[in-house]
N, C-alpha and C positions, 0 to 999 in steps of 0.2 A: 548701483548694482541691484540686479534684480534677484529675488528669492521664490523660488517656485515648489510648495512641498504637493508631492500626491501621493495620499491612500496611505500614508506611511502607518505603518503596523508596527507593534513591542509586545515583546513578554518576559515576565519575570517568570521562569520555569513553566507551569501551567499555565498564571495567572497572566491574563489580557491587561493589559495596561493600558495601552494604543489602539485602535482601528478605525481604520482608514482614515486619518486625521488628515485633511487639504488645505490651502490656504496660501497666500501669494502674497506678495511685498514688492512694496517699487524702491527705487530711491526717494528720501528727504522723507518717507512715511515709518510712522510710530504705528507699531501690531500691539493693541493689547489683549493679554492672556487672561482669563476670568473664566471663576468656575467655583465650585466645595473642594473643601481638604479632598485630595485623595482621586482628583479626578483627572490627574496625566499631566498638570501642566509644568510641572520642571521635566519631568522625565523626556515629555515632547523639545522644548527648548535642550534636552541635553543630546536628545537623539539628533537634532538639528546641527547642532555643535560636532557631531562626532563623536563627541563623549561617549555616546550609549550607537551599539548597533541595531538596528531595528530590522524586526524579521522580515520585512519588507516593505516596499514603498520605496520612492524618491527624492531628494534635496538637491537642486538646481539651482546653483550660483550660475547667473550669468550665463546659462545654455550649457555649464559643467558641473557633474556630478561630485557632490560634494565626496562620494564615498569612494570614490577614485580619483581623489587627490590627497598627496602627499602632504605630512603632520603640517610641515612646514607650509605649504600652500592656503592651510584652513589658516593657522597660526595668523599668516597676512592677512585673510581675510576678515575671519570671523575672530570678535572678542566676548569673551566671557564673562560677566561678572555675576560673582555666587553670592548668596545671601548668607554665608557666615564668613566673618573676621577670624585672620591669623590670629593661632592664640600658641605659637611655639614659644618655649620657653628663652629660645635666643633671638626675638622676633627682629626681621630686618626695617630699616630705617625707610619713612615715608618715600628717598628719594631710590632706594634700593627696590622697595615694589614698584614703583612704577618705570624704575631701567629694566625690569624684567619684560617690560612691553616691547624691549627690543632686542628680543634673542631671535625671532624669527632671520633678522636682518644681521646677523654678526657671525663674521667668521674667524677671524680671530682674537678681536678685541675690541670694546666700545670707539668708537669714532668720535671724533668733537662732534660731526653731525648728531648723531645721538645723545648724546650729555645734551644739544642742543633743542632737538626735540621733544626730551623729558623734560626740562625744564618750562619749554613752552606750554605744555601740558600741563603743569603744576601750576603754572601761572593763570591758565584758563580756567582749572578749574580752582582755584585759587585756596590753593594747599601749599604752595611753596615755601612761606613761611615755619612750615613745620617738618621742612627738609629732612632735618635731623634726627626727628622725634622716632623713635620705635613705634610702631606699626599701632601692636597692641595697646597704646597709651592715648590713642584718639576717640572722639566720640563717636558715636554712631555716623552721623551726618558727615564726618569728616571722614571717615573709612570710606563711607560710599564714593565720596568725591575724588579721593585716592585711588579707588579700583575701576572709577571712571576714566579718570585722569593714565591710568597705566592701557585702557582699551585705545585710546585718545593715542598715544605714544605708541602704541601696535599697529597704527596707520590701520585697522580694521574698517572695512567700508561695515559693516553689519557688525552692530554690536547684540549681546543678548544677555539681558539682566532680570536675574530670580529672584524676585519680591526688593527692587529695592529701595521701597520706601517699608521694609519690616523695621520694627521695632525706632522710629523716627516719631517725634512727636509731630503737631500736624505742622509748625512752620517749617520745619527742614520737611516734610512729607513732599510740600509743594516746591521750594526749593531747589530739592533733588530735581523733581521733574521738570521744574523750569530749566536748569542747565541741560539734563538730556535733552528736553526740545527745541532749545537752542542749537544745544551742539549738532544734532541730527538736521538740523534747517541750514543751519549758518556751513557746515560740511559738507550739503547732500549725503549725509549715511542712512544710514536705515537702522532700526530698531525696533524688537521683539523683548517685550519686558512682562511679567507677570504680576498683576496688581490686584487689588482684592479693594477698594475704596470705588464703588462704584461709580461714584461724583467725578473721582478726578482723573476715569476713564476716560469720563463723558469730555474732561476739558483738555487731555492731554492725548490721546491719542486719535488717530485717524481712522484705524481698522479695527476691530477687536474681534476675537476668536473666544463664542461661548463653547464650553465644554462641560462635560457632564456623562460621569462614569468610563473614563475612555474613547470617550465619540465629541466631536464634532455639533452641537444642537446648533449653530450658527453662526456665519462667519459674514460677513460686512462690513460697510463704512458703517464709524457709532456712531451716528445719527440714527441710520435705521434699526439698526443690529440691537443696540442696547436701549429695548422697548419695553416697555411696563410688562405688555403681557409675557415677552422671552425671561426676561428678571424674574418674575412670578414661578415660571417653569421649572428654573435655573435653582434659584435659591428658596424658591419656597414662601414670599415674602411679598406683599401689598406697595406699590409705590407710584409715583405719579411723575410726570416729565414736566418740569417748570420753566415754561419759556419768560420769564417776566423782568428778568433781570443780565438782559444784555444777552446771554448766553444758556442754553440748555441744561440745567440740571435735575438731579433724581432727588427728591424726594422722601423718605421712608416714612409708609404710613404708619405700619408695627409691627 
């Protein structure tokens, strides 16, 4: 499934958050989002989502307009996953978040099909053992894998994940991103995720989208895109690009 955004515009009351922010997506390709606190990139992924409505611009699933389609239609489509953990006081059980991946598809009550595909979910992203467990009682790493595992179970061709290797030490950081590019490869889905570890832009995604105060400073495959001198612009910051060890990476001078 193809993703096509153009010029897409936001405001919070006065204040610009968005403009004209563009950028495209094929199938089986990782978007990564990078940028400073504060420079649009959940609000863009949430405008993307529906979540948020944007003063204007476009979001083109598939030659259809995401914002004339029905809750249920995005629901099948696109999955969400946020960067904070349920923290209800009655928190529901690992196998309960992730049946929630299949309310787009129920009309009057879970099917064995679905107990069948949550579970396969669970197993993929290999949380099943913790079935039972309340939500709130897991580690970071394992929440992620859980709210992975429930996009997985939503049959969402376009998943889109807000910071989530936040708050992971670095082996679950990599981890994480190894099963989304996995999953995204081995399903042809697509994925928009926002990540802040420059290095493991360079290793894990295909496109990245620099942003910076609102706008768009550059969008590309990361080969090209996330270049010493854009990084320097971006973040303000000296770094070098290290080809010497198999694969591409950055560097930080100081």
């Amino acid at each position: 499934m193809s993703l096509h955004v153009s010029n897409l515009c936001f405001s919070y009351g006065k204040q610009e958050n968005l403009n004209e922010i563009s950028l495209d997506l094929e199938e089986s390709e990782i978007l990564g989002i990078l940028g400073p606190n504060g420079s649009g990139k959940t609000t863009l992924i949430r405008c993307i989502s529906r979540i948020l409505q944007p003063k204007s611009g476009s979001v083109i699933l598939d030659g259809e307009d995401v914002y004339k389609m029905s809750r249920n239609e995005i629901a099948k489509n696109i999955g969400f996953v946020p960067q904070n953990s349920m923290q209800d006081q009655n928190p529901p059980t690992v196998y309960e978040v992730v049946l929630m991946g299949r309310r787009p598809y129920i009309y009057w009550n879970y099917t064995e099909r679905d107990k069948d595909i949550v579970w396969s979910a669970m197993r993929e992203m290999k949380v099943d053992e913790f079935a039972m467990r309340p939500f709130n009682k897991l580690s970071s790493g394992q929440a992620q894998r859980v709210l992975i595992a429930r996009a997985i179970a939503q049959e969402a061709k376009i998943i889109m994940l807000d910071e989530p290797t936040s708050n992971l030490d670095v082996k679950y950081q990599i981890e994480v991103l190894e099963t989304i590019h996995k999953t995204v490869k081995d399903k042809n889905l697509s994925a928009c995720l926002i990540i802040h570890d420059l290095d493991l832009a360079m290793r894990f995604c295909d496109k990245v989208l620099l942003m910076k105060d609102g706008k768009s400073f550059a969008f590309g495959e990361t080969s090209e895109t996330l270049s010493s001198e854009n990084i320097s612009a971006i973040f303000g910051i000296n770094c070098v690009i290290d080809n010497n060890y198999g694969r591409s990476r950055i560097i930080i001078l100081d």
